[in-house]
C-alpha positions, -999 to +999 in steps of 0.1 A: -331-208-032-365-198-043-377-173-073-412-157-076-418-172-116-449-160-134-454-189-160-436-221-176-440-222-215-435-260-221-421-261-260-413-231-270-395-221-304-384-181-303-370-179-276-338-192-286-326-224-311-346-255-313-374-262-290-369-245-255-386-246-222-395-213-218-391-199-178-409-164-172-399-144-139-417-115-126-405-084-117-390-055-142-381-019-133-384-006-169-417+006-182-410+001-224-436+020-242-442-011-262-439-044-235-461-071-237-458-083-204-470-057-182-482-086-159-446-094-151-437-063-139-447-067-103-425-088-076-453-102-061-460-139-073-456-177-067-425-190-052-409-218-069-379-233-054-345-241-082-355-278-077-391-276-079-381-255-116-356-278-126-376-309-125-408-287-144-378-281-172-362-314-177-392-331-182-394-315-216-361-327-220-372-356-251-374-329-272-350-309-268-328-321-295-294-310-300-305-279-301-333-271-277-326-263-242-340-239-212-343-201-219-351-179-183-375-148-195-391-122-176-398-096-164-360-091-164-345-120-151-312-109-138-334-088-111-335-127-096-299-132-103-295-156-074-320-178-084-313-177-125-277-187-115-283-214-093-307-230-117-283-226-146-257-239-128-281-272-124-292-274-155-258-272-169-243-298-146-274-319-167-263-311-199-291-289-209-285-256-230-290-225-212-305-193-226-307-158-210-331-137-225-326-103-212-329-064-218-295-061-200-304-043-169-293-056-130-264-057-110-235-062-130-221-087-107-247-106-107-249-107-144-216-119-139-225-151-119-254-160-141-230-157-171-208-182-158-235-212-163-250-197-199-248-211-233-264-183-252-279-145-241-304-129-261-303-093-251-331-067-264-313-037-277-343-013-276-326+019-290-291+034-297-289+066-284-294+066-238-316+096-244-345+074-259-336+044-232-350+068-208-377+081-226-390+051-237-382+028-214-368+044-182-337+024-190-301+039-184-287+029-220-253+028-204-260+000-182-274-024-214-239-014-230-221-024-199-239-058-199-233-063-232-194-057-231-191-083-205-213-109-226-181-106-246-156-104-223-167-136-207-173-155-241-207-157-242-226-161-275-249-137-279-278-127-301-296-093-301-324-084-307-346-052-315-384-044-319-392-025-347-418-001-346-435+022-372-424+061-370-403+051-336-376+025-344-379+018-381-362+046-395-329+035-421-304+052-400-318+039-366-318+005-376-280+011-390-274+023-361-285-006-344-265-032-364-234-015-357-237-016-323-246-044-328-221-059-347-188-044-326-197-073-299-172-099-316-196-125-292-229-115-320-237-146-338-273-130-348-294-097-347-332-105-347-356-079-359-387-081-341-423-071-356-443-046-331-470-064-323-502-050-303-517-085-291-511-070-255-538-046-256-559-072-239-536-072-207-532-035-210-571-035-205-580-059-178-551-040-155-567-009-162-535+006-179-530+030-209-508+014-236-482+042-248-484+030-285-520+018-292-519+045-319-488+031-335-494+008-366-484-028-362-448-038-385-457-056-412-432-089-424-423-068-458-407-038-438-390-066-419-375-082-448-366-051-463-345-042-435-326-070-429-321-069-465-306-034-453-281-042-426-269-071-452-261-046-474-223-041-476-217-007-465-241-013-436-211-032-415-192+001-418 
């Protein structure tokens, strides 16, 4: 079984607990007004075989920890759902925590298969309402919520997460909004607020593509706070 992987992050630590080898595939079918990976959206790319990935993850394996482990990125990983499975099922079989990080989109039973070898999934929950999933990122919002059902139904700890942007996804109800769908997974042991960030202009630039939000402020860490301080808050859990 081979997968077309764009890069191989040796320690990283947000992409998941502890320190993590961090796996990026290529390939995504959605085109999110704010990614920072536009380079992974194409298929084409090196080949790596499960064995060949394996031994490139496990080498990191001294510090892992007790908590550290493997997360598989993208792109969207569960577009490669063949290969994602196979080398979960590996690492698992070595001991090594698994991590899924994933916007929820791809055949369900496949999702199904790769669920079967992983520890944790870290799904990006980009909006709440489907009619912004296809504005902003050519997403159908059902198929995330489908995803995320089974994440449940098949015990899998999950943590979501959701970019915050200024004047787009930063409003108080939107983000309430967010939590509670959030938090009617009984699997949720953490929803991440991410910062918008615009350190992909760069890319945007040398692939001779228009980035959708370059007139968008970046988040700064005090609207952050403030709004986890807000789902926190007890009438924010319903």
């Amino acid at each position: 079984m081979k997968g077309v992987v764009h890069s191989v992050q040796s320690l990283g630590a947000v992409d998941g607990p502890g320190l993590r080898c961090v796996v990026f595939l290529q390939g995504c079918t959605l085109r999110c007004a704010y990614c920072h990976n536009p380079d992974t959206w194409s298929t084409a790319g090196r080949e790596y075989s499960v064995e060949e990935v394996f031994e490139k993850a496990v080498r990191f394996r001294p510090y892992f920890g007790t908590t550290g482990g493997v997360t598989v990125s993208g792109g969207e990983p569960l577009l490669q759902w063949e290969f994602v499975a196979e080398l979960f099922s590996r690492l698992k079989e070595a001991g090594v925590h698994t991590a899924l990080d994933t916007a929820g989109i791809g055949d369900i039973g496949g999702a199904r298969a790769v669920l079967r070898f992983t520890d944790l999934v870290l799904c990006d929950l980009k909006f709440s309402r489907k009619e912004d999933y296809l504005r902003y990122s050519g997403a159908d919002g059902n198929r995330v919520f489908a995803f995320l059902k089974l994440t449940e139904e098949m015990g899998v700890p999950l943590w979501v997460r959701h970019v915050v942007v200024p004047n787009l996804t930063d409003g108080r109800g939107h983000i309430l909004k967010i939590a509670a769908l959030a938090r009617q997974y009984s699997n949720l042991q953490k929803l991440e607020l991410l910062p918008f960030r615009k350190i992909c202009l760069t890319k945007y630039e040398q692939m001779g593509l228009p980035f959708p939000l370059r007139d968008y402020d970046e988040c700064p860490e005090e609207k952050i706070r403030a709004l986890y301080k807000l789902t926190e808050e007890p009438s924010s859990s319903g």
